[in-house]
C-alpha positions as CSV (number, residue, x, y, z in Angstrom):
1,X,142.6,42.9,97.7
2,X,141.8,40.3,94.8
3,X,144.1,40.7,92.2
4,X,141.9,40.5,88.2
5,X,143.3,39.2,85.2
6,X,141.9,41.2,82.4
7,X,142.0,40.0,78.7
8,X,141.2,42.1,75.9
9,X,141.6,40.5,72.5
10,X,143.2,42.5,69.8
11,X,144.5,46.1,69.5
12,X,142.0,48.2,67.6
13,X,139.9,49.9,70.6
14,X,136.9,50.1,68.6
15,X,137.6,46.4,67.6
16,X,138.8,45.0,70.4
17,X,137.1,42.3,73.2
18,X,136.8,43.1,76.3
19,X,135.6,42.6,79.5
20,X,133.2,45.2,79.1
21,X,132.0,44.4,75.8
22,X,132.1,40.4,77.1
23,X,129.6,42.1,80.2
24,X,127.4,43.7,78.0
25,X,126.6,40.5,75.5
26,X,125.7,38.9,78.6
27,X,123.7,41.5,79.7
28,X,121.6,41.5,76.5
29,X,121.4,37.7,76.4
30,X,120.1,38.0,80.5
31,X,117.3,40.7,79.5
32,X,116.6,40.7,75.8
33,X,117.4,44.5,75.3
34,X,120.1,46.9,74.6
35,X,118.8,49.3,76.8
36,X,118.3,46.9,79.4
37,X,121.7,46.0,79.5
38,X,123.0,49.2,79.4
39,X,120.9,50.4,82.7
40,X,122.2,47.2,84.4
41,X,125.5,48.1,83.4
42,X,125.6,51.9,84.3
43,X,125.9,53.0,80.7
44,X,123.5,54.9,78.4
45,X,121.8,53.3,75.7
46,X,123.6,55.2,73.1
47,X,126.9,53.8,74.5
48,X,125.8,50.5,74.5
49,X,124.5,50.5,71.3
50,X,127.5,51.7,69.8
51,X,129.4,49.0,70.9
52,X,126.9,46.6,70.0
53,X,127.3,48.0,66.6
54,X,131.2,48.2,66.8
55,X,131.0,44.4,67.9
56,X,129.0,43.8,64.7
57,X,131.1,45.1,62.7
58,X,134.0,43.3,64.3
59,X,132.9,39.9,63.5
60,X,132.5,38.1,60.3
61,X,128.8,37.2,61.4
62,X,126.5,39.7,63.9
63,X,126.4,39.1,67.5
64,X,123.6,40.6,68.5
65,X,120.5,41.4,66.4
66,X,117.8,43.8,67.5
67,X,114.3,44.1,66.2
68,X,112.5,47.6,66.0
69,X,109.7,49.0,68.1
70,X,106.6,49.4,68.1
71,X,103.1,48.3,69.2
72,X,104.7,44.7,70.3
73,X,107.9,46.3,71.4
74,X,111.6,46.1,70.2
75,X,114.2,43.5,71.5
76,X,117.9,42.3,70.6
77,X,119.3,39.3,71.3
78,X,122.8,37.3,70.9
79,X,122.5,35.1,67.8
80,X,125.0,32.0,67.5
81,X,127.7,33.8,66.9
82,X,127.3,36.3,69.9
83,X,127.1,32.8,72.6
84,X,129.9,31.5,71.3
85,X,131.8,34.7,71.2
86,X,131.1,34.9,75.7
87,X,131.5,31.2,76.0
88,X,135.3,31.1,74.0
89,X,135.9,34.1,75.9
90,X,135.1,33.3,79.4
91,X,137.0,29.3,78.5
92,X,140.2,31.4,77.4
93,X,140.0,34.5,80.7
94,X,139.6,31.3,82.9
95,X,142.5,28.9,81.5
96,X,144.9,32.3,81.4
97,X,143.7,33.2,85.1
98,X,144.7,29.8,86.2
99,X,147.6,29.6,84.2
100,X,148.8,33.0,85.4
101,X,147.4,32.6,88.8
102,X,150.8,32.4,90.8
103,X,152.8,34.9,89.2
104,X,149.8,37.2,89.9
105,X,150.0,36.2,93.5
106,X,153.5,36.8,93.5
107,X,153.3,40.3,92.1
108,X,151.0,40.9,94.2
109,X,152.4,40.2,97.5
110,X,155.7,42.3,95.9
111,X,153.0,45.2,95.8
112,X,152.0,45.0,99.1
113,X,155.5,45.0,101.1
């Protein structure tokens, strides 16, 4: 069994970034829809729009904007602000994985005797 290193920044819940959340903005930047994401992610839309909106709300500037349906269809996607958001987090979960990567290994071995 791989061990994960998981990072969630800050301590409010409904604030916080996650790997989950991370997933999901990446999921709406792959197929240009909340819903979309959701489904590919197991969740219901209303889930996944509710953290869309508690990510909004989190940040200084929107991560993800969504236009309304209609005869053209709706859509959302990441602005700026939502790209950089996955790229810093994926840079920082990759430098503490490796930085962490031997005491993990060593905990984990511990585990398994």
């Amino acid at each position: 069994m791989q061990a994960r290193f998981r990072l969630r920044i800050g301590d409010d819940p409904e604030g916080s970034l996650g790997p989950g959340k991370v997933a999901l903005l990446e999921a709406i930047g792959e197929t240009g829809s909340i819903s979309a994401a959701g489904r590919k992610l197991g969740m219901s839309y209303r889930r996944a729009w509710l953290l869309v909106d508690a990510l909004n709300r989190a940040f200084s500037q929107p991560l993800v904007t969504t236009v309304t349906g209609g005869r053209e269809g709706g859509g959302s996607a990441l602005t700026s602000a939502g790209g950089d958001v996955v790229r810093r987090y994926r840079r920082i979960e990759a430098m503490a994985t490796a930085a962490t990567a031997k005491e993990i290994d060593a905990l984990q071995k511990m585990m398994q005797d």
